[in-house]
Residue, then its C-alpha position, 0 to 999 in steps of 0.5 A: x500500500x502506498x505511504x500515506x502520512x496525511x490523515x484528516x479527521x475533521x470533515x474541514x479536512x476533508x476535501x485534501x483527502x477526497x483530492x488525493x483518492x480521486x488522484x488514486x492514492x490506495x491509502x487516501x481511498x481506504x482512510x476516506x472510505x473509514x472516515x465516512x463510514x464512521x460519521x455515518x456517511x453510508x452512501x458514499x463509504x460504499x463507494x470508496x469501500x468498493x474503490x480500495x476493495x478492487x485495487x486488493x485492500x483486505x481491510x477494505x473489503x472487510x470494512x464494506x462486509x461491515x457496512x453491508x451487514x449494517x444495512x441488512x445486506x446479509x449475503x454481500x457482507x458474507x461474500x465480502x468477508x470471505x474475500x477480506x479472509x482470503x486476502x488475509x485481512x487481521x480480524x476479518x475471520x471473527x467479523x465474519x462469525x460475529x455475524x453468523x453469531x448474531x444471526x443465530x448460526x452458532x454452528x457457522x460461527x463456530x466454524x470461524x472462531x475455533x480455529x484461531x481460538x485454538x490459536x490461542x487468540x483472545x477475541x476468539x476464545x471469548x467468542x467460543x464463550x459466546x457461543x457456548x453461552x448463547x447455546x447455554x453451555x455454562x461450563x463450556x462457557x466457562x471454560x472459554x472465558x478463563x481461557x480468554x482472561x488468562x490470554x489478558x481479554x478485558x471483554x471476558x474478564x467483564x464476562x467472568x466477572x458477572x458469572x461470579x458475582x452471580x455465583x456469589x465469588x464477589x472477591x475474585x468477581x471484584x479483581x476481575x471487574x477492576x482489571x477489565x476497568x484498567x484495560x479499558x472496559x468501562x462497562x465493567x464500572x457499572x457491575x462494579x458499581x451494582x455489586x457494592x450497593x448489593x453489599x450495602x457499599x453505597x459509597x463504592x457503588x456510587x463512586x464505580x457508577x460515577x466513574x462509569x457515567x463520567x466515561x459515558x457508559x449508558x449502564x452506569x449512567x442508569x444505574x446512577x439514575x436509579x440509585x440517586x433516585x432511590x435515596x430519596x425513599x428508601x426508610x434505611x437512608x438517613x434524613x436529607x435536607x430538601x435542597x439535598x432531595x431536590x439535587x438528587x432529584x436533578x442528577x437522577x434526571x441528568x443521568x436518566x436523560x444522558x443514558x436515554x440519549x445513548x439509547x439505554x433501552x430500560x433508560x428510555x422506557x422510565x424516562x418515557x413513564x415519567 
């Protein structure tokens, strides 16, 4: 692929980008179609997609499998993955099962996992938990998931995490959660968050949801919302001034309102029933 240091992220920038792919820079075309594909530019993203796909790009091509899989064109992003995987596109192979996933094909999914689990691939080995969860294999979900945490996959360790606060295994659930926290899984800050207010922690659990919302996770951002909102009843919490009552009252509904706009369902349904 052709050097390319230009990279604009701005759409103001994006004429001196839109020139250089028209010039046929291969690394101006592929930046370009990424770009609009991120601001929800759909139409001409395809084009672009379509352009850096024929000249060979395997991220392209797996970038317009994506892009197709969200308009609901099922069979063209399938075709374009498998092409992205024989051009030996990195990930391509698990965008692809990832979608027969979501479908419901455990089988075809599986058949695109398994082999770069087998490799030792964290995303993979917490895909095939995924799977074996979604088949309702618990152990073998299990199974997956350790695999994935002891391969360093922040995404399972929030998994596992979850499995143990269930299972009542808070202490190891806690190490865990805290973990995928620092590798840069906010949505873990939201189970924190949940466990320590179970525990009866409501200064930890708030400060986790806090921490959660503040890194514009919409879990914590409702899970806030509830929790400040319940302070205001609960027999157990001690007396509060009304200037107090009332500014909790007044985060509740800022947090409520910011998760609802993330499109937190269970956001948007209280929100709506108030």
């Amino acid at each position: 692929m052709t050097e390319f240091a230009f990279v604009p992220r701005r759409r103001t920038d994006w004429d001196g980008l839109r020139k250089l792919a028209r010039g046929g820079d291969a690394g101006a075309i592929l930046q370009l179609a990424q770009r609009l594909s991120e601001a929800g530019e759909s139409t001409e993203a395809e084009q672009w997609f379509r352009r850096a796909a024929a000249q060979g790009s395997g991220p392209a091509m797996a970038g317009l499998g994506a892009l197709l899989a969200a308009d609901g064109r099922i069979s063209g992003a399938i075709r374009w993955f498998e092409f992205a995987i024989a051009a030996g596109c990195p990930r391509a192979d698990q965008q692809l099962g990832t979608l027969y996933l979501e479908r419901g094909d455990f089988d075809a999914a599986e058949v695109w996992f398994l082999p770069a689990a087998e490799d030792g691939l964290p995303e993979a080995l917490c895909n095939m938990g995924v799977v074996a969860s979604r088949r309702g294999f618990t152990r073998e979900a299990r199974h997956w998931y350790e695999r994935a945490v002891r391969a360093g996959s922040p995404t399972a360790m929030r998994t596992l995490g979850v499995y143990l606060a269930r299972e009542g295994k808070i202490e190891r659930a806690i190490t865990l959660l805290t973990e995928a926290v620092r590798r840069g899984r906010a949505d873990a800050m939201a189970v924190l968050g949940a466990i320590f207010l179970e525990l009866g922690d409501w200064v930890e659990g708030e400060r986790w949801l806090r921490r959660g919302a503040a890194a514009d996770d919409a879990d914590s951002m409702f899970h806030l919302a509830r929790f400040l909102r319940e302070q205001q009843v609960r027999p157990d919490v001690p007396a509060a001034s009304a200037r107090a009552k009332a500014q909790a009252h007044k985060d509740a509904r800022y947090w409520l309102e910011r998760a609802a706009a993330l499109r937190h369902p269970e956001a948007m349904r209280l929100l709506h029933n108030l």
